[in-house]
BAFI-3210 file (N, C-alpha, C; in Angstrom, 3 decimals, decimal comma, padded with zeros to 6 digits):
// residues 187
n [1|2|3|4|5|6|7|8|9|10|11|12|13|14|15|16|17|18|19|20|21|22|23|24|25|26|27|28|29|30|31|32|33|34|35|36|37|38|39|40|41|42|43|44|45|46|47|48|49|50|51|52|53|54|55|56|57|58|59|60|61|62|63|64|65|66|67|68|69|70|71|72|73|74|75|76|77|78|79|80|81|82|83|84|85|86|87|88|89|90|91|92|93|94|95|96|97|98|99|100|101|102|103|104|105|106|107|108|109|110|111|112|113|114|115|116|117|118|119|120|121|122|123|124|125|126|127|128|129|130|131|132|133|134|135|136|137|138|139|140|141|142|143|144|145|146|147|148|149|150|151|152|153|154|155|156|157|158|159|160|161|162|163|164|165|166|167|168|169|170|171|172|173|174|175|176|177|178|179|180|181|182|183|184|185|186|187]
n.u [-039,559|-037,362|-035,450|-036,955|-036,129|-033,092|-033,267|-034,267|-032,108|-029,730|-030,732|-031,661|-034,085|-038,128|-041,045|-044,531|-047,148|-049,805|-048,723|-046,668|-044,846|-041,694|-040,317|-038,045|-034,916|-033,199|-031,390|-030,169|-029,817|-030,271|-029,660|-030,805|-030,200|-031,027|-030,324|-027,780|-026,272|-024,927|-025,296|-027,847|-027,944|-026,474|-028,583|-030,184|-032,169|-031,898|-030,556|-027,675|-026,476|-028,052|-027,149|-024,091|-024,650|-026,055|-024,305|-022,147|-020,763|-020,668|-021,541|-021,048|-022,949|-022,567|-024,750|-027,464|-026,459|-023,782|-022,691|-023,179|-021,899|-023,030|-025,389|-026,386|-025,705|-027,559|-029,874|-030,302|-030,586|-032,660|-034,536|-034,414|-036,102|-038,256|-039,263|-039,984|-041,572|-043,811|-043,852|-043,487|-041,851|-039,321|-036,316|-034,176|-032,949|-033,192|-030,193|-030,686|-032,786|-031,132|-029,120|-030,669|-031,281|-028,771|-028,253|-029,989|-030,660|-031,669|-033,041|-034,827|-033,243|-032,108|-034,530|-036,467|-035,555|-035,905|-038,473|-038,678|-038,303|-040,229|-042,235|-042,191|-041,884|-044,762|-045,646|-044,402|-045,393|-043,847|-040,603|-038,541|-037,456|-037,612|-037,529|-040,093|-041,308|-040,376|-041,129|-042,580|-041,483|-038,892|-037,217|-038,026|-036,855|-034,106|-033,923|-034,439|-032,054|-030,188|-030,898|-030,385|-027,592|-026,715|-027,477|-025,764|-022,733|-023,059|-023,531|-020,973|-018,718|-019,920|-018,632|-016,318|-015,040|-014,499|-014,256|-015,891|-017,173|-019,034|-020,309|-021,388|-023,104|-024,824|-025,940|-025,053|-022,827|-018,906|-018,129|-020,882|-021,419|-018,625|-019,773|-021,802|-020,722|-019,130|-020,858|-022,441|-020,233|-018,523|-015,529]
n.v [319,704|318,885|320,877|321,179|319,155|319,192|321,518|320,630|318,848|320,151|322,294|320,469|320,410|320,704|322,289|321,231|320,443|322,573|323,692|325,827|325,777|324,444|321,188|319,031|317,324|314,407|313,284|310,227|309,577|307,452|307,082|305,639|304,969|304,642|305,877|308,601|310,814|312,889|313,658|314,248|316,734|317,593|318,519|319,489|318,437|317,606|318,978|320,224|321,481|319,628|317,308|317,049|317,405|314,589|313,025|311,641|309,293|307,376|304,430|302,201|300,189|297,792|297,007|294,012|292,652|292,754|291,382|288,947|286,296|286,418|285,402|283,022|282,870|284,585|283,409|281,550|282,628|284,293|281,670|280,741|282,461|282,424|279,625|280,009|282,393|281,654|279,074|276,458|273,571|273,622|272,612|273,063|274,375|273,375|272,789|273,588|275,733|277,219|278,420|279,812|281,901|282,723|283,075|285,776|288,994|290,931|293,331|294,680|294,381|293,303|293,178|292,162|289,488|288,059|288,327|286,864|284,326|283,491|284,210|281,096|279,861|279,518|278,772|276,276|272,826|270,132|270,146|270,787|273,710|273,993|275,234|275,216|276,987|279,394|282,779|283,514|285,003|284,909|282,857|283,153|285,830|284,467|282,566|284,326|285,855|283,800|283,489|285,987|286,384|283,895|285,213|287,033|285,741|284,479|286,378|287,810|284,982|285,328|287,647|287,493|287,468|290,342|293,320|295,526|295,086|293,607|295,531|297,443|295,282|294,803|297,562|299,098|300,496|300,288|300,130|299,494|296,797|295,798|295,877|294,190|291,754|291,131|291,333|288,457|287,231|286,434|287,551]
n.w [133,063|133,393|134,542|136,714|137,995|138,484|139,802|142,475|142,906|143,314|144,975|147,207|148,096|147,435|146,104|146,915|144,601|144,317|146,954|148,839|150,504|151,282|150,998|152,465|150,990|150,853|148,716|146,479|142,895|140,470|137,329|134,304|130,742|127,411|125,373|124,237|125,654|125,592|122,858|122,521|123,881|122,660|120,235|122,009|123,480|125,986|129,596|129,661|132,010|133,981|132,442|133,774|136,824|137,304|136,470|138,145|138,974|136,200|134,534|132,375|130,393|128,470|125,447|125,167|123,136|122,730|124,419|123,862|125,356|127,687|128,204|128,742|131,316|132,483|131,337|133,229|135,608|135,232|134,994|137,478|138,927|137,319|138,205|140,693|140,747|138,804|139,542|138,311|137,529|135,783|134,533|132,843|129,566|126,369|124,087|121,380|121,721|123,158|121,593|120,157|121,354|121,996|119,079|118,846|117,924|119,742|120,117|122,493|124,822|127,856|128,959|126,776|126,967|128,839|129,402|127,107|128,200|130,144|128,835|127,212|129,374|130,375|128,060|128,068|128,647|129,581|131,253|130,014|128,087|124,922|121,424|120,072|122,166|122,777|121,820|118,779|116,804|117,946|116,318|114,024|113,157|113,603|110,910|108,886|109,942|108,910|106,237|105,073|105,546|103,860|101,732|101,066|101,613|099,030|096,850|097,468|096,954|094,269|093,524|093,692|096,224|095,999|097,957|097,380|095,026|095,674|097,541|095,972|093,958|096,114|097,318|099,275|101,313|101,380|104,145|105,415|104,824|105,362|108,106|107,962|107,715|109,933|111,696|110,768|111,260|109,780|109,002]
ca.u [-039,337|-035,827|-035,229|-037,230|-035,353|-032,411|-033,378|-034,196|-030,523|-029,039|-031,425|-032,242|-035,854|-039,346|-042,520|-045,502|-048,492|-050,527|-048,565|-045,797|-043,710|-040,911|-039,673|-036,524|-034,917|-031,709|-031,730|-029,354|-030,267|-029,492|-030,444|-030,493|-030,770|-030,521|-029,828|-026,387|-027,060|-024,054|-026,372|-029,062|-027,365|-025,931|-029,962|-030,982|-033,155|-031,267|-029,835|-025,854|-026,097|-028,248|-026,037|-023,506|-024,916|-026,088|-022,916|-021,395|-020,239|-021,327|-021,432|-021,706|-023,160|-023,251|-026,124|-027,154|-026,190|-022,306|-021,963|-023,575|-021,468|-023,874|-026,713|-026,890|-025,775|-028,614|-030,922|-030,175|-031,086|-033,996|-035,143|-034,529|-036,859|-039,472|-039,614|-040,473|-043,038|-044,554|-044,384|-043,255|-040,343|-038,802|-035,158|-033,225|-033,382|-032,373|-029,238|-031,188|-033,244|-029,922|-028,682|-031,429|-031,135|-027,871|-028,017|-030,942|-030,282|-032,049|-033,727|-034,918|-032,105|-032,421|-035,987|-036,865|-034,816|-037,060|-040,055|-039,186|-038,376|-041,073|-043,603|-041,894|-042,286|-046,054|-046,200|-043,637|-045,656|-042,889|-039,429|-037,242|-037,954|-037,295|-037,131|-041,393|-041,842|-039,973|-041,647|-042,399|-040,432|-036,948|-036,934|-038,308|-035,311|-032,939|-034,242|-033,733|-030,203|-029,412|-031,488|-029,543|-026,047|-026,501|-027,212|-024,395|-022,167|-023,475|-022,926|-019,484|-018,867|-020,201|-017,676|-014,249|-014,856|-013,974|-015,547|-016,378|-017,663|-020,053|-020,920|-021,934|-024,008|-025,745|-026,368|-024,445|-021,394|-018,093|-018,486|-021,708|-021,013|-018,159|-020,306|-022,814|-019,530|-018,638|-022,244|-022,326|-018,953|-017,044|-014,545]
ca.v [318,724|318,537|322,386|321,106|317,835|319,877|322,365|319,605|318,246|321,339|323,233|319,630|320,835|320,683|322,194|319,657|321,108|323,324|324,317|326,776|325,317|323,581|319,771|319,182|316,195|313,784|311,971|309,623|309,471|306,171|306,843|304,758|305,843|304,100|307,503|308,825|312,558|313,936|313,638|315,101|317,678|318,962|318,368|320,207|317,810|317,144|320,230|319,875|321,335|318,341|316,300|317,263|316,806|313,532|312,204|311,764|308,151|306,974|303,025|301,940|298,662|297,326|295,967|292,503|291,803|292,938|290,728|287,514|285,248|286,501|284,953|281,638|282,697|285,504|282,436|280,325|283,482|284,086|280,432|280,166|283,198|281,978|278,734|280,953|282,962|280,898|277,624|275,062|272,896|273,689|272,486|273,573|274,961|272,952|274,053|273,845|276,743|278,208|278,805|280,929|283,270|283,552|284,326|286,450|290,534|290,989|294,892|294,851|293,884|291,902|292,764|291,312|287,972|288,029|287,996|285,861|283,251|284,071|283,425|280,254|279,262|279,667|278,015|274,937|271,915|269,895|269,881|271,896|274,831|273,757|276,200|275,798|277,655|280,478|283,651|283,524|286,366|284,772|281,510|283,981|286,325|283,827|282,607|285,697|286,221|282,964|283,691|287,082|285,440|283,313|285,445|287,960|284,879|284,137|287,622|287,752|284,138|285,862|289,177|286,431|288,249|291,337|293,777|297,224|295,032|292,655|296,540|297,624|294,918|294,972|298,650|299,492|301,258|299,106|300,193|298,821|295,616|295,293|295,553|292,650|290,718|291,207|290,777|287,041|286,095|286,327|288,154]
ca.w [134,097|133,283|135,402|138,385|138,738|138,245|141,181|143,899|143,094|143,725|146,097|147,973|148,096|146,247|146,727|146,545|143,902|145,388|148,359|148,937|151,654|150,943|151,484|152,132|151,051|151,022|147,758|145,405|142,155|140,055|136,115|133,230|129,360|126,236|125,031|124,121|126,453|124,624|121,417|123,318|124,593|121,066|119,608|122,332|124,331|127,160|129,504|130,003|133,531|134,417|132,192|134,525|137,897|137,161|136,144|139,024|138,581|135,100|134,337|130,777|130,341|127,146|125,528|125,312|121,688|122,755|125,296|123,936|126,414|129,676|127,836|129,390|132,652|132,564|131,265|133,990|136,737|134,817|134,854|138,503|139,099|136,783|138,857|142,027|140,140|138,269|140,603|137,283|137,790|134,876|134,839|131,829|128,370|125,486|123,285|120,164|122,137|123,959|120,273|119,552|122,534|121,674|118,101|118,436|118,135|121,433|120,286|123,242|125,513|128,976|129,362|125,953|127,377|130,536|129,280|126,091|128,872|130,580|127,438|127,042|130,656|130,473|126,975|127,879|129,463|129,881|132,114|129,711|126,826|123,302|120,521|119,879|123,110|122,555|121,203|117,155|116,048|117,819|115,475|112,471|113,510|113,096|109,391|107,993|109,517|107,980|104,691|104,853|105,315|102,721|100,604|101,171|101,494|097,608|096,591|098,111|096,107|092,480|093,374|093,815|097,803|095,942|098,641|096,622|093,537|096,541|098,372|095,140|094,219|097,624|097,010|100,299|101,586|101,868|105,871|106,263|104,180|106,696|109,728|108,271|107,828|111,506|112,490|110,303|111,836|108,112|108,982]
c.u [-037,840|-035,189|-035,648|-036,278|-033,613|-032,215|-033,262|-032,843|-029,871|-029,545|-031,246|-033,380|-036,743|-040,284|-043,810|-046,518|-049,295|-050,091|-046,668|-044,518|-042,461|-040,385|-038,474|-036,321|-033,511|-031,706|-030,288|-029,675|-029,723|-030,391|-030,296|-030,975|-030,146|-030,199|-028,469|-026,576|-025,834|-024,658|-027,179|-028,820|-027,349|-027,594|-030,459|-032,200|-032,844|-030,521|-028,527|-026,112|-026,328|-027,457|-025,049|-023,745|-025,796|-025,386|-021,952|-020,387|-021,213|-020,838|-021,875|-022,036|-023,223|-024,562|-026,089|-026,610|-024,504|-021,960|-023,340|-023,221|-022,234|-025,250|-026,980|-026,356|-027,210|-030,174|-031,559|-031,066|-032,479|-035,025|-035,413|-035,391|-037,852|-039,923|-040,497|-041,750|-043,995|-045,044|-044,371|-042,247|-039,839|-037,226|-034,264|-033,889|-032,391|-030,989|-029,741|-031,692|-032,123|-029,175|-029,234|-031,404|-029,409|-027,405|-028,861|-030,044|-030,388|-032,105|-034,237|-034,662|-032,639|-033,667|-036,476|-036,522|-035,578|-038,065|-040,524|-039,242|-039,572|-042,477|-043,256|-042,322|-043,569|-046,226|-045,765|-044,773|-044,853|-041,330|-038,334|-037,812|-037,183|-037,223|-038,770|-041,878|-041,316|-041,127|-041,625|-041,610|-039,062|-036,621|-037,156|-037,062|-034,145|-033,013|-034,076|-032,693|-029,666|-029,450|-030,326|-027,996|-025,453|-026,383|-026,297|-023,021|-022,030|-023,158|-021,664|-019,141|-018,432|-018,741|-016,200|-014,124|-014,148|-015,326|-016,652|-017,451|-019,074|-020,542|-022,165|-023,345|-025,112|-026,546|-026,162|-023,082|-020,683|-018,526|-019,610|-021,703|-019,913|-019,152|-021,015|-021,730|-019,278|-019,797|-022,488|-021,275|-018,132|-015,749|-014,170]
c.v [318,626|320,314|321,820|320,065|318,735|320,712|321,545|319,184|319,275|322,068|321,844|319,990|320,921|321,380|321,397|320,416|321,914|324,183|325,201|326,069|324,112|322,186|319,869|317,183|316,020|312,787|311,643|309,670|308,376|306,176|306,189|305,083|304,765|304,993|307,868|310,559|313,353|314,807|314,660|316,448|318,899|319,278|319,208|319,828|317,394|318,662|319,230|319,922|320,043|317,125|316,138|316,628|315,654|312,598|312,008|310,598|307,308|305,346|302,520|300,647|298,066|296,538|294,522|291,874|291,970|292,456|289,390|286,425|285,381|286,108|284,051|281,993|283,644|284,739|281,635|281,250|283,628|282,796|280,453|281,591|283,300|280,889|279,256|281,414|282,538|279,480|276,376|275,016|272,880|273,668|272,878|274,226|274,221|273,660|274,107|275,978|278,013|278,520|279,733|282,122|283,857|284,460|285,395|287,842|290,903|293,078|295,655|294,561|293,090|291,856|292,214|290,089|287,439|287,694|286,994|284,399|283,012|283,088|282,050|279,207|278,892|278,368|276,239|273,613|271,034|270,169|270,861|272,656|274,832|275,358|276,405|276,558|278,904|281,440|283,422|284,025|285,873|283,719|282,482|284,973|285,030|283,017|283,157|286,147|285,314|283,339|284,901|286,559|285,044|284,355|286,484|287,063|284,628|284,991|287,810|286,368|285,005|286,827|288,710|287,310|289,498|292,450|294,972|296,321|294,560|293,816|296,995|297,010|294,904|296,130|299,459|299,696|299,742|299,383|299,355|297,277|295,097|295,338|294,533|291,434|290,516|290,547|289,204|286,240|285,600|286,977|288,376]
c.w [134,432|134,377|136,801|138,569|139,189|139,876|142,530|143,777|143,910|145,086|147,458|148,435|146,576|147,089|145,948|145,732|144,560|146,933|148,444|149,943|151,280|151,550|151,621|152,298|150,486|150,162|147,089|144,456|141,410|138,878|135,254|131,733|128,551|125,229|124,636|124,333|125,545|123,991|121,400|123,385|123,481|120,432|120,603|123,741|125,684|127,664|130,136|131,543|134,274|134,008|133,247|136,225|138,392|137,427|136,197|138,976|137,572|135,157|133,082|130,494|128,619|126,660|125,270|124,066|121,693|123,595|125,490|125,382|128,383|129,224|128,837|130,607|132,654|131,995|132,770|135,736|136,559|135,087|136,351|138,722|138,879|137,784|140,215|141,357|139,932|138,504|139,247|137,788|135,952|134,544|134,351|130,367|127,161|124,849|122,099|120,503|122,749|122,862|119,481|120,104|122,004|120,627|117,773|118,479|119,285|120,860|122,004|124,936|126,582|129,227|128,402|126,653|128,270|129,626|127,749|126,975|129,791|129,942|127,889|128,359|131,232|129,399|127,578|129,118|129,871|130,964|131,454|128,256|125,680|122,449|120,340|121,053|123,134|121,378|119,845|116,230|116,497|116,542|114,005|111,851|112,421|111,761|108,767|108,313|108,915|106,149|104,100|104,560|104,127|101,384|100,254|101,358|099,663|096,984|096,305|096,707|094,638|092,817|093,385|095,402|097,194|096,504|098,377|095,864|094,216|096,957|096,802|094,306|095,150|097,424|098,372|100,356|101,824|103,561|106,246|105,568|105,269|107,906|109,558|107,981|108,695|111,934|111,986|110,927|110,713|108,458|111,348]
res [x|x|x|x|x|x|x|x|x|x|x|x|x|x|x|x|x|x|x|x|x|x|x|x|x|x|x|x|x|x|x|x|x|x|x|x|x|x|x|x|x|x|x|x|x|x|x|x|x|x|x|x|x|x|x|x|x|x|x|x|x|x|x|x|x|x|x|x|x|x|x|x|x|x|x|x|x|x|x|x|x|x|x|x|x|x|x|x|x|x|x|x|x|x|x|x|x|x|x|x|x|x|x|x|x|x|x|x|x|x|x|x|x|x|x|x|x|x|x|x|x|x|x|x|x|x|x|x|x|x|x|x|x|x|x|x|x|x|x|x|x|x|x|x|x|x|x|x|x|x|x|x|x|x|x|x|x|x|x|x|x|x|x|x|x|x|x|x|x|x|x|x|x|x|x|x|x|x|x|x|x|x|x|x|x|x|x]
***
């Protein structure tokens, strides 16, 4: 698939299944990957040329867990879109609940966010969306990053914050011991 797409870029033509004659056509292309095509590229799964004439003007967005602070505006768009859709007057979203969106991971970046507001918007009878209307797994989420915390907080503690002796215990690299330090907000 990756050769024909390839060809229509280049050629600006296709032929349709079954038939010989060619289309001709005047296209943009506008792709999106959670992918890293480099990666690809070296593995094999991705061809370069197409890498190439793709990636004409690349745009890197980060995902939603690296740019926490567009939560609640990206709530607030959401909300007013649900209202349309879904025809509730639903006015706001608590901050008990706007505390959870934010500290969630978000795996499955803005479209998880959508459609956890979404759920919520269905579930919420009420005027504004608490924390019991939100999906099960965000509130469960955030229990176990605390539970976790703590107990790498406690760890840390026993070791006098000495970070080899705390990696060690853990049974993890100092590197990734720093990154759940970064990711807790210890450091």
């Amino acid at each position: 698939m990756q050769l024909r797409l390839l060809h229509v870029l280049q050629d600006g033509e296709f032929e349709r299944v079954g038939d010989s004659t060619p289309v001709k056509v005047n296209v943009r292309i506008i792709a999106a990957t959670n992918k890293d095509l480099k990666k690809e590229i070296e593995d094999g799964r991705f061809r370069e040329d197409l890498y190439y004439r793709l990636s004409v003007v690349e745009i890197e967005l980060p995902s939603l867990r690296q740019r926490k602070e567009d939560i609640p505006l990206l709530v607030d768009h959401f909300l007013e879109r649900l209202r349309i859709k879904i025809d509730k007057q639903i006015i706001s979203i608590s901050e008990n609940a706007m505390q959870v969106l934010i500290e969630y991971y978000w795996p499955g970046n803005i479209r998880e966010l959508e459609h956890s507001l979404e759920h919520a918007f269905i579930v919420c009878s009420g005027d504004i969306i608490e924390v019991k209307h939100l999906p099960s797994h965000l509130g469960s989420a955030m229990v176990r990053k605390n539970d976790d915390k703590n107990k790498l907080v406690t760890i840390l503690e026993q070791a006098r914050w000495n970070k080899t002796k705390a990696a060690e215990v853990l049974g993890i690299s100092r590197q990734e011991l720093y990154r759940k330090l970064r990711r807790f907000g210890l450091i």
